[in-house]
Residue frames as a rotation matrix with the C-alpha (Angstrom) as fourth column:
UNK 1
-0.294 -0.804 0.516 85.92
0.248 0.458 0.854 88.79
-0.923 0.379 0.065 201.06
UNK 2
-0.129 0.193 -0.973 86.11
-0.566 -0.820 -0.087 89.86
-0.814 0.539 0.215 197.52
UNK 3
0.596 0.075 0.799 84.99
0.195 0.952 -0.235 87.95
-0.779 0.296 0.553 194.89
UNK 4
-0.585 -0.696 0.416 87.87
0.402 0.197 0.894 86.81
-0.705 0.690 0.165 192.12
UNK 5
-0.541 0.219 -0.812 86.83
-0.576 -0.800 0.169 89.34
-0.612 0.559 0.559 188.89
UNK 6
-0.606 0.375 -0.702 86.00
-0.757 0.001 0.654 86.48
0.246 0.927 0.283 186.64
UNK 7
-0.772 0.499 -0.394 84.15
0.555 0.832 -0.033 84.27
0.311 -0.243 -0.919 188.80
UNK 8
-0.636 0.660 -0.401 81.66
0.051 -0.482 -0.875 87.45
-0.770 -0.576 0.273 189.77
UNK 9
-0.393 0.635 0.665 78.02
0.885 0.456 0.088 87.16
-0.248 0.623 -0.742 188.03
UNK 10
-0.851 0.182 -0.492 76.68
-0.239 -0.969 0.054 90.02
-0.467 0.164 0.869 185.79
UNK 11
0.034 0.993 0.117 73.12
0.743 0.053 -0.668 90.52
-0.669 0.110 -0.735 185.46
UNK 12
-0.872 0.075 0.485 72.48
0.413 -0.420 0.808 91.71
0.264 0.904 0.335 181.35
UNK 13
-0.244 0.939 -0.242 69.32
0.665 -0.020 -0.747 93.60
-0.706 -0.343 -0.619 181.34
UNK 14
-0.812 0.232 0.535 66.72
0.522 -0.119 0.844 94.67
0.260 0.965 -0.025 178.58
UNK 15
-0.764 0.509 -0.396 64.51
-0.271 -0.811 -0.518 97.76
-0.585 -0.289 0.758 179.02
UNK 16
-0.525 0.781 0.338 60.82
0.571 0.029 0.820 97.77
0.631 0.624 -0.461 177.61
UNK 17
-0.762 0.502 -0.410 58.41
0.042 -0.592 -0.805 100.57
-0.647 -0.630 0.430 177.96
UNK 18
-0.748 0.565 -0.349 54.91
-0.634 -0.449 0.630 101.42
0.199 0.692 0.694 176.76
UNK 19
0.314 0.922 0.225 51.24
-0.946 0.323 -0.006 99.90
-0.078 -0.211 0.974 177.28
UNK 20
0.838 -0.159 -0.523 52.65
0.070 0.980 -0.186 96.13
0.542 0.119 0.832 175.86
UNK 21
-0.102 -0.987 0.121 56.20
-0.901 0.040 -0.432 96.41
0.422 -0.153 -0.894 178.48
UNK 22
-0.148 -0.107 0.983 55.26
-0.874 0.479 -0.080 93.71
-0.462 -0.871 -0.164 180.43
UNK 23
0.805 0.342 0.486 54.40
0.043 0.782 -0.622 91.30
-0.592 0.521 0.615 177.82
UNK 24
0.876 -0.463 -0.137 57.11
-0.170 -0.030 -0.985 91.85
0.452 0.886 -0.105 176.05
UNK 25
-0.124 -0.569 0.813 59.40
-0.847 0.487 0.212 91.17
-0.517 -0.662 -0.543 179.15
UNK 26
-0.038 0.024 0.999 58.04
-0.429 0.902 -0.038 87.91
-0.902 -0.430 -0.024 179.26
UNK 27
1.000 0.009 -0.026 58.11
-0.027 0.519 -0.854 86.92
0.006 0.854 0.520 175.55
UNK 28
0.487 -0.864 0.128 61.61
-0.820 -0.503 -0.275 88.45
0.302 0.029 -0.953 175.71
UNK 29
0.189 -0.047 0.981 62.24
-0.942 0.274 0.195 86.18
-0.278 -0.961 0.008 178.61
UNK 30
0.653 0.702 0.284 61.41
-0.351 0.613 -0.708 83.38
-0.671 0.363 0.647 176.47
UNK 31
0.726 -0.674 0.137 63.69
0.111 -0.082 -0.990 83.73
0.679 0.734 0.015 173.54
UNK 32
0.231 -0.714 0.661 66.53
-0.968 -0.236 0.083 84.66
0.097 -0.659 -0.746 176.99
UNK 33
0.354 0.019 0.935 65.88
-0.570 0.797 0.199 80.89
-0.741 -0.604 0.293 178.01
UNK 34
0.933 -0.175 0.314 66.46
0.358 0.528 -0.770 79.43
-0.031 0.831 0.556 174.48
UNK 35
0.087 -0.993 0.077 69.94
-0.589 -0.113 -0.800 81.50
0.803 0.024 -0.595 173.90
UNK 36
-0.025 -0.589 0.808 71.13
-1.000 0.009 -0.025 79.53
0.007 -0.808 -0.589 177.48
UNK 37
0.830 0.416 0.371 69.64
-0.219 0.855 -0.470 76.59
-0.513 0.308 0.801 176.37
UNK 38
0.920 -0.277 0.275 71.69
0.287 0.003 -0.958 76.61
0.265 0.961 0.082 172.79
UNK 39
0.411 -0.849 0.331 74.81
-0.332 -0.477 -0.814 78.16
0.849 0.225 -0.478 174.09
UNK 40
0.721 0.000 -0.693 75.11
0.510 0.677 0.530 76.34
0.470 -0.736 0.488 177.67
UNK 41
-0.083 -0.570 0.817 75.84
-0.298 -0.768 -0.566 79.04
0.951 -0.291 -0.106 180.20
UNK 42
-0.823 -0.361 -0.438 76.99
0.289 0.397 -0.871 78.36
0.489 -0.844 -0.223 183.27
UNK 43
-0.948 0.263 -0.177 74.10
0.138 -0.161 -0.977 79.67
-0.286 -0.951 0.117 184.82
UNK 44
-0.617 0.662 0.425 70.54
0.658 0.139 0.740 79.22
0.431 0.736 -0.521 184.00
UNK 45
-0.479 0.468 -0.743 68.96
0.812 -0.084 -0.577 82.79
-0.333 -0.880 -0.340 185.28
UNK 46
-0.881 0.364 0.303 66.40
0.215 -0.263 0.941 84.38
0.422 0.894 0.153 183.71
UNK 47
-0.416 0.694 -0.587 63.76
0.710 -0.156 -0.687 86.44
-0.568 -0.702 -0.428 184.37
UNK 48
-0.461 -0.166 0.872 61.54
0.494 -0.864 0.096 89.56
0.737 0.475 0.480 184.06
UNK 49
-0.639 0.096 -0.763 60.31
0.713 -0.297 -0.635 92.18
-0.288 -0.950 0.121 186.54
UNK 50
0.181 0.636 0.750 57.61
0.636 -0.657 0.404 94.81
0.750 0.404 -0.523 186.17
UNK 51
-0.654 -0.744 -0.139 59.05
0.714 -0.545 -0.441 98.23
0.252 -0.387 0.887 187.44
UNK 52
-0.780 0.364 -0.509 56.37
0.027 -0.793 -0.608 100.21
-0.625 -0.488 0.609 186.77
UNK 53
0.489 0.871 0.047 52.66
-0.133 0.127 -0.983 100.83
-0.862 0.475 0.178 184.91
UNK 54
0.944 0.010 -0.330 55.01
-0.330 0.083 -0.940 101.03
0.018 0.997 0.081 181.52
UNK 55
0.463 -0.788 -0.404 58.04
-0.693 -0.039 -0.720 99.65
0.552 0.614 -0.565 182.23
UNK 56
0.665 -0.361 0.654 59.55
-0.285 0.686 0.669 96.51
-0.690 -0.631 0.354 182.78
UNK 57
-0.016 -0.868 -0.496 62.63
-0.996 0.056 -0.064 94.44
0.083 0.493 -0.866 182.20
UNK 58
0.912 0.168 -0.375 64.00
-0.225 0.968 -0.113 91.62
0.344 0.187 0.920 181.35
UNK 59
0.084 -0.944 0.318 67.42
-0.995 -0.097 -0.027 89.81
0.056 -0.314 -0.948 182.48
UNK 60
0.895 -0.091 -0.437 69.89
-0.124 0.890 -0.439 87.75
0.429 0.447 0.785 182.39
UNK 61
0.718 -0.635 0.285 72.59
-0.595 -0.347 0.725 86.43
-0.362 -0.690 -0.627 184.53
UNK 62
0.853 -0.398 -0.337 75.65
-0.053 0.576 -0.816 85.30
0.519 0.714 0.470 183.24
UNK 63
0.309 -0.899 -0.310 79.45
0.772 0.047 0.633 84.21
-0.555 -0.435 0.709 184.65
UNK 64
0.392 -0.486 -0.781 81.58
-0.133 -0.870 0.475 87.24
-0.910 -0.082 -0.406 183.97
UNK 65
-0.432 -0.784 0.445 83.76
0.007 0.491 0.871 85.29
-0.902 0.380 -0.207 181.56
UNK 66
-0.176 0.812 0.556 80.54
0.965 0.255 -0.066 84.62
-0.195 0.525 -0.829 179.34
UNK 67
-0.001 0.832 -0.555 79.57
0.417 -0.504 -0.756 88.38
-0.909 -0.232 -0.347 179.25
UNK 68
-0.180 -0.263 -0.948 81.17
-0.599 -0.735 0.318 89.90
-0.780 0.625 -0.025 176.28
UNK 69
-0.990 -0.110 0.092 79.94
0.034 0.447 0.894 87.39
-0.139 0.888 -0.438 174.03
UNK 70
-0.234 0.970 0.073 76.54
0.963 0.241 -0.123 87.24
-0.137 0.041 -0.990 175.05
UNK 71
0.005 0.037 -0.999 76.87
-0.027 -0.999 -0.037 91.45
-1.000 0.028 -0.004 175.18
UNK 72
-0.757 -0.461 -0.463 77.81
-0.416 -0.206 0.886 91.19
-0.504 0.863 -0.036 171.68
UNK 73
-0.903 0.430 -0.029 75.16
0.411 0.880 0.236 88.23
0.127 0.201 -0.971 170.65
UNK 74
-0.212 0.949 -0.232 72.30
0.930 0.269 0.250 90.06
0.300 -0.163 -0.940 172.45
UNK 75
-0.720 -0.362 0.593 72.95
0.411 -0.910 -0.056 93.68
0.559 0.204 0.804 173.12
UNK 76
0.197 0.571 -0.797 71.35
0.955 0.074 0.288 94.21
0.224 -0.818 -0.531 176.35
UNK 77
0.404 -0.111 0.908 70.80
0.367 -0.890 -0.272 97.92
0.838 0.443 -0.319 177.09
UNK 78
0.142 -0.641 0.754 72.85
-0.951 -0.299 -0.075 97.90
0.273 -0.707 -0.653 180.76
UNK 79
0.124 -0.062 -0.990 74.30
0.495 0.869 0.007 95.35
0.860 -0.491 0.138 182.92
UNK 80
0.363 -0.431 0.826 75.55
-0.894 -0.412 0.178 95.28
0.264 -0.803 -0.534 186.93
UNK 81
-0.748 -0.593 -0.298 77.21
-0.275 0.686 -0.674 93.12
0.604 -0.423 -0.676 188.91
UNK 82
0.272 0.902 -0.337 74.41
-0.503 0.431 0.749 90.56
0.820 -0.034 0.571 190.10
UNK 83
-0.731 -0.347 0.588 74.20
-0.657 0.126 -0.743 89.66
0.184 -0.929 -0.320 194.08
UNK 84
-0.912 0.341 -0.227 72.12
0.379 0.913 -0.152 86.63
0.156 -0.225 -0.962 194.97
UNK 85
-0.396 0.735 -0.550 69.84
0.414 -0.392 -0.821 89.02
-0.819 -0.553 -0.149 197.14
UNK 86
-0.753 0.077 -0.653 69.76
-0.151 -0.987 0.058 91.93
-0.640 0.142 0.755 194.48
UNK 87
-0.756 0.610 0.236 66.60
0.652 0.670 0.356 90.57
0.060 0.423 -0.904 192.62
């Protein structure tokens, strides 16, 4: 079954490379949790991931409805369409 367009979650996500990516994820990460905090998004998911020796991300998941402000607000450098599993 397909999910209704604006009820499907999109995972924002912030690139970081170089010797400090992974710390900077997780400060990132930080300052991710305050904006959901302060702006009370439907969904409180937040993270970061280390991808590789220099490069990790950060993310955010948001209700569909919610993205284009928070796109605008925080300029995240891709999004996708966020599956429970796809972590």
């Amino acid at each position: 079954m397909k999910t209704p367009l604006l009820d499907r979650k999109i995972r924002l996500i912030w690139d970081f490379r170089g010797p400090a990516a992974t710390s900077t994820a997780e400060h990132y990460t930080r300052h991710l949790r305050e904006y959901v905090f302060h702006e009370e998004l439907k969904y409180d998911l937040v993270g970061y991931k280390k991808l590789g020796e220099s490069h990790s991300i950060s993310f955010l998941v948001v209700a569909e409805f919610e993205m284009p402000k928070v796109r605008d607000d925080l300029k995240p450098h891709r999004g996708e369409v966020y599956l429970d599993d796809s972590l």
